[in-house]
N, C-alpha and C positions, 0 to 999 in steps of 0.2 A: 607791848603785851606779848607776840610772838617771841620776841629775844628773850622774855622771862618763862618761856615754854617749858625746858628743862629741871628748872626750880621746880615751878608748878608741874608738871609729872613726876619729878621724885619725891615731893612731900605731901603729894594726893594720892599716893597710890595709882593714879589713873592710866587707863589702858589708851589706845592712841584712838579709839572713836572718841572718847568721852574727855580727852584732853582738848582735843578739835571742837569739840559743844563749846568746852569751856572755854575757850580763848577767845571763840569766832562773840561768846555773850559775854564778854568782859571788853572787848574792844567794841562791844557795839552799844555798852552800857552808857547814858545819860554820866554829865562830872559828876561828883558825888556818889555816885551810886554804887553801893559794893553788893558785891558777886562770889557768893560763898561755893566752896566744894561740897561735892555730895557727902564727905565726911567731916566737912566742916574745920576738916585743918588746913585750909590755902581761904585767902581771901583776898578779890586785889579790887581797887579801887581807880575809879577812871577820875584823873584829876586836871580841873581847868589849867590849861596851857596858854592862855589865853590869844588863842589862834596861832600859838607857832609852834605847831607839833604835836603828839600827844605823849601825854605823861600819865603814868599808872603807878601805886601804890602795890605792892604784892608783901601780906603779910601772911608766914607760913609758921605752925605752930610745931614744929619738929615732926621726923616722919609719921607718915600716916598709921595711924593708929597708938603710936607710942609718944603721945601727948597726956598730961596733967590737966590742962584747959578743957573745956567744955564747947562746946561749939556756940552757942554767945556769946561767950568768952572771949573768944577768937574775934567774930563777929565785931563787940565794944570796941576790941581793943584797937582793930584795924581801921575804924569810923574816927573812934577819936586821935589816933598820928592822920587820918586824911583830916581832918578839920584843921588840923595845926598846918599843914603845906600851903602853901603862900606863894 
């Protein structure tokens, strides 16, 4: 999650308290579980590793604010590519 830190601050807009929220509650999220931005264009998903590692999901919806999508949108789309990871 940390190594995708940079993605996640250029396509959230996010200032460096609020990147550190985000990452410290996306690494600490349950598998499955996805963890949206305050603007809802980053979404990353914590996925079963199954104990060797951990593996994340990070889907971003092009820069912040300068997205088409909607923030459910975002949300769907990043649920169902984590349902297909295997």
């Amino acid at each position: 999650m940390y190594l995708q830190a940079p993605v996640i601050h250029a396509a959230g807009g996010m200032d460096s308290s609020t990147l550190k929220a985000y990452t410290v509650k996306g690494a600490e999220a349950k598998p499955g579980e996805a963890v949206q931005s305050e603007d809802g264009n980053v979404v990353t998903v914590r996925l079963d590793s199954g104990g060797k590692g951990d593996v994340a999901l990070v889907l971003t919806a092009g820069d912040s604010g300068k997205t088409s999508l909607e923030r459910g949108q975002v949300l769907a789309l990043a649920r169902a590519f984590a349902s297909q990871a295997k």
